[in-house]
KEKE-3310 file (N, C-alpha, C; in steps of 0.2 Angstrom, whole numbers, plus 5000, padded with zeros to 4 digits):
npx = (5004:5003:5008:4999:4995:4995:4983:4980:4992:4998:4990:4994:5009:5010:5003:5012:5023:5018:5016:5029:5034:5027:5032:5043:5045:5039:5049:5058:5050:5049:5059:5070:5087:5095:5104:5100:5087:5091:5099:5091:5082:5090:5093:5080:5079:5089:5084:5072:5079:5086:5077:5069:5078:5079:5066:5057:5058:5040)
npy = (4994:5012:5027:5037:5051:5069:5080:5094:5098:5096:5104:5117:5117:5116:5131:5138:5137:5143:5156:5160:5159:5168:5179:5179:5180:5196:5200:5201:5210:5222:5225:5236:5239:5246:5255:5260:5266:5277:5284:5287:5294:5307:5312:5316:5325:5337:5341:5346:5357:5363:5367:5375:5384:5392:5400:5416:5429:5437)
npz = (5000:4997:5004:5014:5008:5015:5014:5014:5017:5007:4997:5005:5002:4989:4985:4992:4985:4973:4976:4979:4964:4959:4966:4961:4950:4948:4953:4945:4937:4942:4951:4955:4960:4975:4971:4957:4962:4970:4961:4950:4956:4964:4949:4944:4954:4951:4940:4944:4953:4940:4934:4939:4944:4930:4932:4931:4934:4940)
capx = (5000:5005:5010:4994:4999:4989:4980:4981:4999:5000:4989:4997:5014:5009:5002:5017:5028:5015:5016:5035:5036:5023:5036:5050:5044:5037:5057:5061:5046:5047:5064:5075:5092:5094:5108:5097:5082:5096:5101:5084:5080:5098:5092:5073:5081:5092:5081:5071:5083:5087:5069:5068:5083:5076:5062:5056:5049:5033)
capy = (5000:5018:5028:5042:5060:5075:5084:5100:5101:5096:5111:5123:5119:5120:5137:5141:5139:5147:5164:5162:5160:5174:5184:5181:5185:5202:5204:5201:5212:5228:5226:5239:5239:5253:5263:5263:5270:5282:5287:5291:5300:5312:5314:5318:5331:5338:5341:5350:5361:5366:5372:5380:5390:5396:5404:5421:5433:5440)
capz = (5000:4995:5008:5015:5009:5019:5006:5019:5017:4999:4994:5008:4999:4981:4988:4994:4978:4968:4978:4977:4958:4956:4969:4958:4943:4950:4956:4937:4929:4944:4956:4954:4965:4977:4969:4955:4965:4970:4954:4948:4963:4959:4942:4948:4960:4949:4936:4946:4951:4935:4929:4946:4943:4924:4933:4928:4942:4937)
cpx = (5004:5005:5004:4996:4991:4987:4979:4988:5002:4997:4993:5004:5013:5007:5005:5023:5024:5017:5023:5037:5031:5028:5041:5050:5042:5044:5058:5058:5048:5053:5070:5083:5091:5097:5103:5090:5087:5097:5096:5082:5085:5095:5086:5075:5086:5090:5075:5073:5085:5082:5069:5072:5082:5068:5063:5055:5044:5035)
cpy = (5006:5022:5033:5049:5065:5080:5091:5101:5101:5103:5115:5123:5120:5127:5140:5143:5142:5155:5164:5162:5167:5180:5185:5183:5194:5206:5206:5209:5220:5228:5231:5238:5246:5258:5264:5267:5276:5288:5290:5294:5308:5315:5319:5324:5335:5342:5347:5355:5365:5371:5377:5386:5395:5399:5410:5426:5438:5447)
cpz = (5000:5005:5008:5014:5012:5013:5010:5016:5012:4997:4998:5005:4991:4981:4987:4989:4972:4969:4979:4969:4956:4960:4964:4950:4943:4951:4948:4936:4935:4946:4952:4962:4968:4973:4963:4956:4967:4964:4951:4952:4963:4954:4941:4950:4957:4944:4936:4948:4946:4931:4935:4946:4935:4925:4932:4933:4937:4937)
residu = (UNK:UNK:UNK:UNK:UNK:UNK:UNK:UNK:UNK:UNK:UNK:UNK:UNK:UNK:UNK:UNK:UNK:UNK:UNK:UNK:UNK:UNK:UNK:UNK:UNK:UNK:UNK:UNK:UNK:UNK:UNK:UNK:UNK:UNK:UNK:UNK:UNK:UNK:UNK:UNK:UNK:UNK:UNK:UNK:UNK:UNK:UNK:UNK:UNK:UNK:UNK:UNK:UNK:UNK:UNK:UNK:UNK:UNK)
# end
């Protein structure tokens, strides 16, 4: 006779590796590294600055 598997723990690990491959593709499709959240942030602030400084006064 076959060995009894638990059908609780079967579904709560297939679950479990579902919401990990759906994690890691989301790292893939969205994950930036920090320095480049850095770096676009720099660029952003920078950027502004420079339009700020070609204001006109009324």
């Amino acid at each position: 006779m076959a060995e009894p598997i638990n059908l609780n723990r079967y579904r709560k690990t297939k679950a479990r590796a579902e919401g990990k491959a759906r994690a890691d593709a989301n790292t893939v499709k969205f994950g930036r590294s920090k320095a480049e959240k850095t770096l676009d942030q720099a660029r952003s602030d920078k950027a502004r600055r420079d339009l700020d400084g070609h204001e006109q006064d009324p």
